[in-house]
TORKOL-4160 file (C-alpha; in steps of 0.2 Angstrom, whole numbers, padded with zeros to 4 digits, m for minus):
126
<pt num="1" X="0099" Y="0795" Z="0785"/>
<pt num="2" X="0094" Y="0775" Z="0783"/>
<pt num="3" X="0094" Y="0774" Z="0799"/>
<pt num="4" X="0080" Y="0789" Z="0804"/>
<pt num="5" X="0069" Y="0781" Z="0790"/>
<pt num="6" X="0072" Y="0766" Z="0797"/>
<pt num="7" X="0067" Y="0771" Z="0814"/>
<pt num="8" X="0050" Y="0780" Z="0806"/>
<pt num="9" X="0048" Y="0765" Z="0796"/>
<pt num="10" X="0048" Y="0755" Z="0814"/>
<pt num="11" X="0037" Y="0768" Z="0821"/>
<pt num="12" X="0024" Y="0766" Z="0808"/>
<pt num="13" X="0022" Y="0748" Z="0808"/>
<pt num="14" X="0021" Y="0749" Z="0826"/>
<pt num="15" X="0010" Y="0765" Z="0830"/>
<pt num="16" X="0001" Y="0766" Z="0811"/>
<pt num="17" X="m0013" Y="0753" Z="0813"/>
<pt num="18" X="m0016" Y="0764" Z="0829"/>
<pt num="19" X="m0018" Y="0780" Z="0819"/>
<pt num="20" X="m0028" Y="0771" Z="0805"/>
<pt num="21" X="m0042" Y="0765" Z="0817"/>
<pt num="22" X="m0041" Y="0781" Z="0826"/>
<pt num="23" X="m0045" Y="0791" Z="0809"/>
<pt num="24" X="m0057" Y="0778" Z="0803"/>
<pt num="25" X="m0067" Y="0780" Z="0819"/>
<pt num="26" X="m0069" Y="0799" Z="0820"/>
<pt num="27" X="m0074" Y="0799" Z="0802"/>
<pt num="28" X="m0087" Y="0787" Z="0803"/>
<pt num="29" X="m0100" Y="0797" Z="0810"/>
<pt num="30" X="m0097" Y="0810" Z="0796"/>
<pt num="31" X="m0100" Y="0793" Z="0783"/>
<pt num="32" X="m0118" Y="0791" Z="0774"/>
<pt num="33" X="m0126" Y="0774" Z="0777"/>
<pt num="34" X="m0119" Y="0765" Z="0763"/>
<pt num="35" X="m0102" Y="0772" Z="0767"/>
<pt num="36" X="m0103" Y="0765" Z="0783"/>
<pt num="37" X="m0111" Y="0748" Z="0780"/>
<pt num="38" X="m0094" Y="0747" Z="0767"/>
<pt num="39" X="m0084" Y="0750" Z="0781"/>
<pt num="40" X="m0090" Y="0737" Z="0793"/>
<pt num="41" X="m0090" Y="0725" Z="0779"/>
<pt num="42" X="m0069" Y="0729" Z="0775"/>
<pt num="43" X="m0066" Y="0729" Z="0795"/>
<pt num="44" X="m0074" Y="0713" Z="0795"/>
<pt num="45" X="m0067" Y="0705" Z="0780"/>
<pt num="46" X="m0053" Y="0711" Z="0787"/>
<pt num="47" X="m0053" Y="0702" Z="0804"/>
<pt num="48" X="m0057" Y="0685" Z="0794"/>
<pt num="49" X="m0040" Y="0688" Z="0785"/>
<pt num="50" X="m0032" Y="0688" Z="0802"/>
<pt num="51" X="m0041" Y="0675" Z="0808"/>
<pt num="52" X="m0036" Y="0665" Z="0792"/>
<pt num="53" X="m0017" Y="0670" Z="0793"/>
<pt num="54" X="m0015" Y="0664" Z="0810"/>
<pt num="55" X="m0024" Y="0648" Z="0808"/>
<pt num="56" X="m0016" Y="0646" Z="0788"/>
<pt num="57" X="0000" Y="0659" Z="0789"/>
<pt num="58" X="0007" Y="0653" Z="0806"/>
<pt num="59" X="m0002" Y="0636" Z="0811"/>
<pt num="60" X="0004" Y="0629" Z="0792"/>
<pt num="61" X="m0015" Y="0620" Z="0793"/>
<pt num="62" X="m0024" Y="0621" Z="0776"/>
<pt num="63" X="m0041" Y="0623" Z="0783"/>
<pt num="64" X="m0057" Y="0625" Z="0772"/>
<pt num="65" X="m0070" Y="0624" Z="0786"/>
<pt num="66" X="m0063" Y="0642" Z="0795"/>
<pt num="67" X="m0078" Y="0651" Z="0786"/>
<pt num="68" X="m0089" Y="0639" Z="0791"/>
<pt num="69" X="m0086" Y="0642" Z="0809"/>
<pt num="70" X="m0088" Y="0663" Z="0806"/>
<pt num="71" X="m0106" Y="0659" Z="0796"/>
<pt num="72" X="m0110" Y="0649" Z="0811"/>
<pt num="73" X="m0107" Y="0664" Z="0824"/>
<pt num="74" X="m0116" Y="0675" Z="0812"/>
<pt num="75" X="m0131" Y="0665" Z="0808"/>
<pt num="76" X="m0133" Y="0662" Z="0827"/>
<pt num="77" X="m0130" Y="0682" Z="0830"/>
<pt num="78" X="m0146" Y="0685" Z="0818"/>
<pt num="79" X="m0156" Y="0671" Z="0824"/>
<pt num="80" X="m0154" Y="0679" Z="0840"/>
<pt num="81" X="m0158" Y="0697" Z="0837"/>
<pt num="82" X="m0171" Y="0694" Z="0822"/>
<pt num="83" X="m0182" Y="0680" Z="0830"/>
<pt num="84" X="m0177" Y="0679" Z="0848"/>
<pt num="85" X="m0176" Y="0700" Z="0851"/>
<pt num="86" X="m0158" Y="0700" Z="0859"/>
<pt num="87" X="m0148" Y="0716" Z="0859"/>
<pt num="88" X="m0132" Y="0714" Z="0851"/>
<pt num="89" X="m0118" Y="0712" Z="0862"/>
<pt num="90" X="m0125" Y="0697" Z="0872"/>
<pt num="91" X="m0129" Y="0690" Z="0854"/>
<pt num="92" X="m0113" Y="0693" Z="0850"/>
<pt num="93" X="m0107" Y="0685" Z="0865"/>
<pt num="94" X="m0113" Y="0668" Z="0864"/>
<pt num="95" X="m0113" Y="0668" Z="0844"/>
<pt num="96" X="m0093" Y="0666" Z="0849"/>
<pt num="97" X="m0098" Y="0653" Z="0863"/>
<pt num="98" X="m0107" Y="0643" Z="0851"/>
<pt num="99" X="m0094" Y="0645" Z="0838"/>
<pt num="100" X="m0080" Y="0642" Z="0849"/>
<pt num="101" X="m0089" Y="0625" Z="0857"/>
<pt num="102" X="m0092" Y="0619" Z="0838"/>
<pt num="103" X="m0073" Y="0622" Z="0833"/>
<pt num="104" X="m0068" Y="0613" Z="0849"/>
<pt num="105" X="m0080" Y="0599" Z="0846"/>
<pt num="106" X="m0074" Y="0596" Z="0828"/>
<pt num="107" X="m0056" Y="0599" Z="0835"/>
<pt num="108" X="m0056" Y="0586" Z="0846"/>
<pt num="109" X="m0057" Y="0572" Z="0834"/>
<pt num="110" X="m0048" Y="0581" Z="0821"/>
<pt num="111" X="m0030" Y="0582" Z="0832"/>
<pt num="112" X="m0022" Y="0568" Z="0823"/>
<pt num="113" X="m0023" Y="0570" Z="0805"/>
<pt num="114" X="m0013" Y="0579" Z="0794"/>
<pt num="115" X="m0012" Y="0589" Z="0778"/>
<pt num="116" X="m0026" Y="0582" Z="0765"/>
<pt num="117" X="m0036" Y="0573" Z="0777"/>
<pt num="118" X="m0038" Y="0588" Z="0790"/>
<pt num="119" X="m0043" Y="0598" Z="0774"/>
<pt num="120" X="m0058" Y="0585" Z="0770"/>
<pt num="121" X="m0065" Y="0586" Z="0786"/>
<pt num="122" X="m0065" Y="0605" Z="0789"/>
<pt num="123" X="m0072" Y="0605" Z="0770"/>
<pt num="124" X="m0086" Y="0594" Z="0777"/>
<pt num="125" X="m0093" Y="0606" Z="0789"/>
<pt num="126" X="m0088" Y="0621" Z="0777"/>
């Protein structure tokens, strides 16, 4: 018997994030407006946890500018659709470029520190 739950346990940890964003997307046309605009906020939130767990969870680098560099993509999405009249993909799209070439461009000279001292500089674009 522990070892059928055990397989179903595997199963759902492999297989259940599948089923959840399956279900999530064909309810969400039946969602009103706000509904919706909740759940984009909790995916997105959501993908910034991943994002924070690999760079804080896995990399073991305490990092206080990673929000910085998800406003920065965002800003410039907005910038570009609002004022500039992009559609959103291709906003999208070099919103990652820019953020990407920002983190590389503050990575560079960032390599060599350590602990406190990486934190202080990532707090400064924060």
């Amino acid at each position: 018997m522990a070892g059928a739950l055990g397989r179903l346990l595997l199963l759902w940890r492999r297989q259940g994030w599948l089923l959840l964003a399956l279900s999530l997307a064909i309810s969400a046309p039946l969602l009103s407006a706000r509904d919706q605009g909740l759940l984009i906020l909790g995916c997105l939130f959501g993908i910034m946890a991943l994002g924070l767990q690999l760079v804080v969870g896995f990399c073991r680098l305490f990092d206080l500018g990673f929000a910085g560099f998800v406003c920065l993509g965002a800003y410039t999405t907005a910038i570009l659709m609002v004022d500039w009249n992009w559609a959103f993909l291709p906003a999208v799209l070099v919103a990652m470029a820019v953020a990407s070439i920002s983190g590389i461009l503050l990575g560079i000279p960032t390599l060599k520190l350590e602990s406190d001292y990486f934190a202080i500089v990532t707090f400064g674009l924060a």
